[in-house]
N, C-alpha and C positions, 0 to 999 in steps of 0.2 A: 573342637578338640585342640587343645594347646600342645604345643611339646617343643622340649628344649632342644635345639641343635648343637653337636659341635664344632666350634669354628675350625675352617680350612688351616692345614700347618702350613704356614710363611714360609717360606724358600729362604734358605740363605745362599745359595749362589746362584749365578746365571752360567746354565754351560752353555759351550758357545760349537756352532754347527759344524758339523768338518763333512768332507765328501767321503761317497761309501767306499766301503774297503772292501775286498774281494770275502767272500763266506770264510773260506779256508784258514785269514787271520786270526779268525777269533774274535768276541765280544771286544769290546774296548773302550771305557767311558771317554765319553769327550773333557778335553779340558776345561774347569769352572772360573769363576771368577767370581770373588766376593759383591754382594751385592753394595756395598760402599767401595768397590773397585768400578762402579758402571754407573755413566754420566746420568742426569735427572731426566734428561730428555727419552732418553733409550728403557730407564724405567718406569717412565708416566706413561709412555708407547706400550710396553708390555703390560701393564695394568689396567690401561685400558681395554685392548685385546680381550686379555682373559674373560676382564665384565663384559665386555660384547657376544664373546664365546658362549658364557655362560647361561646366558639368556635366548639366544639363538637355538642353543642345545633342548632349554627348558622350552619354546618353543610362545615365548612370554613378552612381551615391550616394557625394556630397562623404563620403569617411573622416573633415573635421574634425566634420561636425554627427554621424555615428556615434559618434563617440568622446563628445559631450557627453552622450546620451541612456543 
């Protein structure tokens, strides 16, 4: 059975982590930061993640790290 997926929507920023805040404050997004604001190194790190996450979750061995070894 075939079937077509929709691709993941592409982030355009990276928010960046801040410590918790007491409940009482209120919700509050963290501040973002363009993803052409965030060095190569810090987004090849995070994309990678994700594909390791990804797989880990699906419960699968990523074919790309098979093929490197």
């Amino acid at each position: 059975m075939n079937m077509e997926f929709n691709p993941w929507t592409t982030p355009n920023f990276m928010t960046i982590k801040m410590p918790p805040r007491p409940r009482q404050e209120g919700f509050q997004e963290g501040p973002k930061l363009a993803l052409s604001e965030v060095d190569a190194e810090t987004l090849s790190y995070q994309c990678d993640r994700f594909r390791e996450e990804i797989f880990n979750k699906a419960g699968k061995t990523d074919p790309v790290k098979t093929k490197e070894n």
